[in-house]
MIDOSE-1310 file (N, C-alpha, C; in nm, 2 decimals, decimal comma, always signed):
residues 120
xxxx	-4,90/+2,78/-8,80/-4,99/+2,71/-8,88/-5,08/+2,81/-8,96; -5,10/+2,78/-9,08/-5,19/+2,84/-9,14/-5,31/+2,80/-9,16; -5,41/+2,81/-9,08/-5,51/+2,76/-9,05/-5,64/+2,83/-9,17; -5,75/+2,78/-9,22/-5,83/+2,83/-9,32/-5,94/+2,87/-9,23
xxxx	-6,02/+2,96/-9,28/-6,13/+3,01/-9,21/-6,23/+2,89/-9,19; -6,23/+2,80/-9,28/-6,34/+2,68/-9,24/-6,26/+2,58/-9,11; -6,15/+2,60/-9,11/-6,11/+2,50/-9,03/-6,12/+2,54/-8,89; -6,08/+2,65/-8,86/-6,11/+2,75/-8,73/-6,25/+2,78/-8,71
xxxx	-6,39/+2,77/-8,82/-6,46/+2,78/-8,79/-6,57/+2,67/-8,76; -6,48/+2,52/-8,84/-6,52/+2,39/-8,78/-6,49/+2,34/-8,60; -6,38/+2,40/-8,62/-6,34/+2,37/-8,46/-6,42/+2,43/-8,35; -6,41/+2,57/-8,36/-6,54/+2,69/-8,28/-6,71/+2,61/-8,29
xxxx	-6,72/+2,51/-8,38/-6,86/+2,49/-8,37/-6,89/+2,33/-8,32; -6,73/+2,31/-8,26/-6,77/+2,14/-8,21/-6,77/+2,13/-8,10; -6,87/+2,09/-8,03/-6,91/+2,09/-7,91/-6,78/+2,02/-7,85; -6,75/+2,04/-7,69/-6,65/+1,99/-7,62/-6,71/+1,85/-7,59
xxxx	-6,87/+1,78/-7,59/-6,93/+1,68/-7,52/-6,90/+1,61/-7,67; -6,85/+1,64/-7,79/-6,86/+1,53/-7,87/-6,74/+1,50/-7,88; -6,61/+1,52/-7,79/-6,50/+1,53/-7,81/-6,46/+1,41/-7,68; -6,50/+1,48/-7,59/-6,47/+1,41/-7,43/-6,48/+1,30/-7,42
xxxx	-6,57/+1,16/-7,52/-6,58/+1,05/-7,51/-6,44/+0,98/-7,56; -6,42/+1,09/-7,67/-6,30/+1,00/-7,76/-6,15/+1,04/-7,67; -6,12/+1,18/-7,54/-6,02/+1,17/-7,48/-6,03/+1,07/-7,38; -6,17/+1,03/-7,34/-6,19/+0,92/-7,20/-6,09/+0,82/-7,29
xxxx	-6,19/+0,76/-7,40/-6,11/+0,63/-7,46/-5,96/+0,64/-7,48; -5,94/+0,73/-7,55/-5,77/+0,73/-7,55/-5,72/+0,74/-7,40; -5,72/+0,80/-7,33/-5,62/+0,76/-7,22/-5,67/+0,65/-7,15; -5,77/+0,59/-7,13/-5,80/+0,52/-7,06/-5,73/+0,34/-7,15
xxxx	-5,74/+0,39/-7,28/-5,66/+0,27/-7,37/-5,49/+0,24/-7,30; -5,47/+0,35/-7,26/-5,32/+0,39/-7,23/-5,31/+0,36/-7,10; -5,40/+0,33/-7,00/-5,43/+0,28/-6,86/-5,42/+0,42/-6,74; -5,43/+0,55/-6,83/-5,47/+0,61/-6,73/-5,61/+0,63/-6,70
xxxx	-5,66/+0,72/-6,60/-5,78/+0,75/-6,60/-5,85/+0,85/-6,62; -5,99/+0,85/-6,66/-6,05/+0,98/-6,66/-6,05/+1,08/-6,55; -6,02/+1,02/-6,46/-5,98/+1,14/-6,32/-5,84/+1,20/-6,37; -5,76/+1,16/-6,43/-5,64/+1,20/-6,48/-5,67/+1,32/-6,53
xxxx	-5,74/+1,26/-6,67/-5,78/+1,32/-6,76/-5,87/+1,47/-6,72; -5,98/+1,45/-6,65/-6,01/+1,60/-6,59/-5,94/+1,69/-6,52; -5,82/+1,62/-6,43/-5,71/+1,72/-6,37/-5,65/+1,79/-6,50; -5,57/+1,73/-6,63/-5,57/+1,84/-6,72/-5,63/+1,89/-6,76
xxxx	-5,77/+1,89/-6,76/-5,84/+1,99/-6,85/-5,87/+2,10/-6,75; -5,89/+2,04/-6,62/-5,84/+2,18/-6,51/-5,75/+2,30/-6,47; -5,62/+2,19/-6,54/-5,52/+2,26/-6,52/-5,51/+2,42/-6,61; -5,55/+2,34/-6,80/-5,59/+2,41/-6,93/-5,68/+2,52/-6,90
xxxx	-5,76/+2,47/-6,80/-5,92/+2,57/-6,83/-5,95/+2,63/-6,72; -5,92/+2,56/-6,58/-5,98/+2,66/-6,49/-6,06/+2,54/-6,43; -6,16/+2,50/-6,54/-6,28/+2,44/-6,49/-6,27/+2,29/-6,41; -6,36/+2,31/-6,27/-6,32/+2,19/-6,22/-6,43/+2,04/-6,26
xxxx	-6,44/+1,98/-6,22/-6,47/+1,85/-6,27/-6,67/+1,85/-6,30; -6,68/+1,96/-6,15/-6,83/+1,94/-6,17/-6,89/+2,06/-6,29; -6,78/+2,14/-6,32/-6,80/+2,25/-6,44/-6,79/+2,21/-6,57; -6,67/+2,10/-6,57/-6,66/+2,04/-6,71/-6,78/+1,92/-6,70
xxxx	-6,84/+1,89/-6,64/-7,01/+1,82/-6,69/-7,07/+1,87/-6,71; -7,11/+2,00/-6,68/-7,14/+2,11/-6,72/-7,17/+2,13/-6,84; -7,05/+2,19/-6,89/-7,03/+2,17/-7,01/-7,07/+2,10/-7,14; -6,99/+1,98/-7,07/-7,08/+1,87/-7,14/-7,22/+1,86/-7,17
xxxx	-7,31/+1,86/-7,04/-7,46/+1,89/-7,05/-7,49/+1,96/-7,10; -7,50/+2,09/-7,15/-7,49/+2,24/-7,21/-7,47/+2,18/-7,37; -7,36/+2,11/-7,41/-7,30/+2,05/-7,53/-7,25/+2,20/-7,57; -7,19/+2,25/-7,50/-7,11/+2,41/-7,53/-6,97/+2,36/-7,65
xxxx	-6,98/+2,47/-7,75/-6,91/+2,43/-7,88/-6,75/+2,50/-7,78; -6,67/+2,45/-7,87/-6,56/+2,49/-7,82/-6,52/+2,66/-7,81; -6,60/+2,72/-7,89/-6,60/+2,87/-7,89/-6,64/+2,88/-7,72; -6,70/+2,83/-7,71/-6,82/+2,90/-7,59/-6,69/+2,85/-7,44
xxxx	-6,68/+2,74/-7,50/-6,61/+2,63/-7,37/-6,49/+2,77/-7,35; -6,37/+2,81/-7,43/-6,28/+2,84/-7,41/-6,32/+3,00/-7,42; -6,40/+3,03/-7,45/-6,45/+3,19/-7,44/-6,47/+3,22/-7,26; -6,55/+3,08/-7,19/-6,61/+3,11/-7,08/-6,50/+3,07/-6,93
xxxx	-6,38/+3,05/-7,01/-6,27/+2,95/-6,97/-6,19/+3,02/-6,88; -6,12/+3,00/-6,78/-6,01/+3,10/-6,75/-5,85/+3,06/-6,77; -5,78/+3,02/-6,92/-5,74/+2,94/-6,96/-5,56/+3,01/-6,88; -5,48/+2,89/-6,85/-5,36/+2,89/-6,74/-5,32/+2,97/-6,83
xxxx	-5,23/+3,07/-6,73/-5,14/+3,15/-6,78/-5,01/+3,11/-6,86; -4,98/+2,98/-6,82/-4,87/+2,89/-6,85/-4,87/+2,82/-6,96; -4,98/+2,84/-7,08/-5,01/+2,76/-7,21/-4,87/+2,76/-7,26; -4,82/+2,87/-7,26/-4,69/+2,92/-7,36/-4,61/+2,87/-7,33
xxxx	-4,60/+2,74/-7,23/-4,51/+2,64/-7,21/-4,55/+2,51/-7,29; -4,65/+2,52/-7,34/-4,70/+2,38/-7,42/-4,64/+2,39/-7,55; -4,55/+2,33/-7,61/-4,49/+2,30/-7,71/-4,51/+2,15/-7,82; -4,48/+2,15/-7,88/-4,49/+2,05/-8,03/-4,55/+2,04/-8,09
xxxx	-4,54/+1,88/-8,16/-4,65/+1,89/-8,29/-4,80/+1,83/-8,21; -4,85/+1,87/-8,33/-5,01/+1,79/-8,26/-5,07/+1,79/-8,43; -5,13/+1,67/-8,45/-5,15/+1,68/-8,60/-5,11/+1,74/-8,68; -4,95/+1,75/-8,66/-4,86/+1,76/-8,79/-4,83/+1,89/-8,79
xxxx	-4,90/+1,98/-8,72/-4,87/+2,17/-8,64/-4,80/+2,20/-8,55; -4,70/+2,26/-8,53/-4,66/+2,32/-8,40/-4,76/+2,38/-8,30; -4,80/+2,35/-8,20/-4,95/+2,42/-8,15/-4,85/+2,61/-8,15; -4,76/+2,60/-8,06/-4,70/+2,73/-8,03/-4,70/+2,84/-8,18
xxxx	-4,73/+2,82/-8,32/-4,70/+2,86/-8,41/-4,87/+2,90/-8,48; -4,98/+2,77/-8,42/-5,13/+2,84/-8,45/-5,16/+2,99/-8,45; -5,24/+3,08/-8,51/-5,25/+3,20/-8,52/-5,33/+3,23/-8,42; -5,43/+3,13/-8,48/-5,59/+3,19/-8,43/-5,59/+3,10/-8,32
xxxx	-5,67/+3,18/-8,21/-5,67/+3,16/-8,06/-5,72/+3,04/-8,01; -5,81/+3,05/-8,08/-5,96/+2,94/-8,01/-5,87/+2,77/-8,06; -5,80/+2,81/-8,22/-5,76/+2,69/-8,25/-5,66/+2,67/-8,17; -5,59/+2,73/-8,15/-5,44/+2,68/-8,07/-5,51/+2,64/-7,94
xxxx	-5,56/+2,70/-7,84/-5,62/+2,63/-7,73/-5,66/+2,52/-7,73; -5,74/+2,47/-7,86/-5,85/+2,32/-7,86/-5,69/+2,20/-7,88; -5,59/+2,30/-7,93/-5,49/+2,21/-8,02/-5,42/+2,17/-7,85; -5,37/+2,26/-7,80/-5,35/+2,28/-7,68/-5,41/+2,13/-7,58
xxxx	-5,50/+2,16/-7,58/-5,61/+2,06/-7,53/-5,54/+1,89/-7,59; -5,59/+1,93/-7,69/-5,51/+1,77/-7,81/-5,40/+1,73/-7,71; -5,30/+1,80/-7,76/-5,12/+1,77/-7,68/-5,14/+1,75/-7,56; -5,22/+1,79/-7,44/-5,20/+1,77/-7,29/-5,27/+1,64/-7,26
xxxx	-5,39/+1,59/-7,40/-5,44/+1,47/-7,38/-5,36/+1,34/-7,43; -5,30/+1,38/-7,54/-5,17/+1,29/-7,57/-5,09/+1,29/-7,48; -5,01/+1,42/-7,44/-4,89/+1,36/-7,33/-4,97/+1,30/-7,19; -5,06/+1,28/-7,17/-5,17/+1,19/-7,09/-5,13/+1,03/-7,11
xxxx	-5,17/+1,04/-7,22/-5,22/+0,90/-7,27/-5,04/+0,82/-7,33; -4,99/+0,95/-7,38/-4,84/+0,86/-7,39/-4,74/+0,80/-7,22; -4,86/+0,83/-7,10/-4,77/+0,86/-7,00/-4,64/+0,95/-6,93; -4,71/+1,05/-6,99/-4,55/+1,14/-6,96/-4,61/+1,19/-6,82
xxxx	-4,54/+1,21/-6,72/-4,56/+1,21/-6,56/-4,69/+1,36/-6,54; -4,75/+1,37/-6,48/-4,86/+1,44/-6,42/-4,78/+1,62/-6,44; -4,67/+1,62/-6,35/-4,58/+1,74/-6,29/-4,54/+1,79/-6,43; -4,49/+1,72/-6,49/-4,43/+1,76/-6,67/-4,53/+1,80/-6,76
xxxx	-4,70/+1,74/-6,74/-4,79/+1,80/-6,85/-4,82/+1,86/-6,80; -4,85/+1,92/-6,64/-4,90/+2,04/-6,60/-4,80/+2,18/-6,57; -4,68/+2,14/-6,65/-4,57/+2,23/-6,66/-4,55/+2,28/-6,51; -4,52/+2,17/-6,42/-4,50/+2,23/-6,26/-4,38/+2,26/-6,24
């Protein structure tokens, strides 16, 4: 992806707390749960449930979220499209992570099994 400097630097300045409402609603549309939902962003980040409110409270931009992150070693198994990008083909870091994030909340919400999004 060839990503523009405004777009990499819109993403770096959006907080994770204005984001987190709209992954609750989507998977929860799809009948899973936000308990779901924080197991992958644990799996992505490190951070456990009482750190990602944290977060949230903070309203930490995504720069800061994934700067402060201990992000799985196993991203490099996250593959496809995610708004029309290969995430695996993103340049810049911060964006592929957030994109990253996108796809593990989709394959959530499309129901693909727990063991498969957390590349077990």
């Amino acid at each position: 992806m060839k990503s523009t400097a405004h777009h990499d630097e819109r993403i770096a300045k959006m907080t994770f707390a204005s984001v987190y409402p709209h992954y609750v609603t989507k998977v929860e549309k799809k009948g899973k749960t936000e308990k779901e939902l924080q197991q992958v962003i644990e799996w992505l980040t490190g951070y456990t449930v009482k750190k990602q409110k944290e977060k949230i409270d903070q309203k930490a931009t995504f720069e800061t979220f994934f700067k402060e992150a201990s992000v799985n070693p196993n991203v490099h198994l996250i593959k496809g499209l995610i708004c029309g990008y290969r995430v695996e083909e993103i340049t810049n870091p911060l964006t592929q992570n957030v994109r990253y994030l996108d796809k593990l909340v989709d394959e959530l919400a499309r129901g693909k099994k727990m063991e498969s999004i957390l590349r077990c």
